[in-house]
C-alpha positions in Angstrom: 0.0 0.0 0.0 1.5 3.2 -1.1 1.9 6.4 1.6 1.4 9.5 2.1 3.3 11.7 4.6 1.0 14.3 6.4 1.8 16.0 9.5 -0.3 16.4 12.3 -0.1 18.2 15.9 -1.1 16.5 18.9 -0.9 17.0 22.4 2.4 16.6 24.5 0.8 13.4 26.9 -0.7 11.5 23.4 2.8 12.1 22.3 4.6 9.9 25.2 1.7 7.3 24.9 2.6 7.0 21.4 6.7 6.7 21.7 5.9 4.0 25.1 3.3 2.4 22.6 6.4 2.2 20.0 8.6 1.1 22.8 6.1 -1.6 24.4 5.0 -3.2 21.6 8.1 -2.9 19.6 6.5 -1.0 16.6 9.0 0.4 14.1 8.1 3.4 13.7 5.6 6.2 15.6 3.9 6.1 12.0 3.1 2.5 12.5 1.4 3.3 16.3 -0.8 5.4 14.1 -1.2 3.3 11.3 -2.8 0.5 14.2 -4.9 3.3 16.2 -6.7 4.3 13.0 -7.1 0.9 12.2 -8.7 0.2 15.2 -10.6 3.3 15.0 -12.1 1.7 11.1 -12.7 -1.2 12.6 -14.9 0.5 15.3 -16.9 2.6 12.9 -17.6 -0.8 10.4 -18.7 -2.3 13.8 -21.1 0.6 14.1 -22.6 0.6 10.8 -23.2 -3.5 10.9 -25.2 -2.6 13.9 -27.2 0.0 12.4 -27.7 -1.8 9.3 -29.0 -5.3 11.6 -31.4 -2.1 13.1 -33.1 -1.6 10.0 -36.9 -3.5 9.1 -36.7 -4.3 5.7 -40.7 -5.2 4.8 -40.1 -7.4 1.9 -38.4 -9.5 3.9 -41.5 -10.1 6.4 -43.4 -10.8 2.8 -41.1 -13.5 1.9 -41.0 -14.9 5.0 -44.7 -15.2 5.2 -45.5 -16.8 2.1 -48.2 -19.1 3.5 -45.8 -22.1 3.8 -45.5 -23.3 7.2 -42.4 -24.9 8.8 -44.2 -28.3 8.9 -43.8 -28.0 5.3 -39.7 -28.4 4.7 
């Protein structure tokens, strides 16, 4: 997957946690503590739509599941 540098500010504290993240975990680089965080954060939002979508009725289901046939049928 190709890159793209950008720069971004963040506070001084989210700055540690990333460099004892990198440390801890033995990342390569800071970029790659980022690279997983937003990762993480995709995952989270996918999560989030899946649940909204399973939230919606969809009415031509209910008409195909009640097409007259019952389960003694199958």
């Amino acid at each position: 997957m190709a890159s793209k540098k950008i720069s971004i500010s963040l506070p001084a504290s989210q700055i540690r946690f990333i460099e004892q993240y990198q440390n801890n975990k033995q990342c390569k680089s800071r970029s790659q503590v980022i690279e997983e965080a937003l990762q993480l954060l995709q995952e989270k939002e996918l999560e989030a739509a899946y649940h909204l979508a399973s939230q919606e009725i969809d009415s031509d289901w209910d008409v195909t599941i009640a097409d007259g046939l019952s389960d003694e049928t199958w």
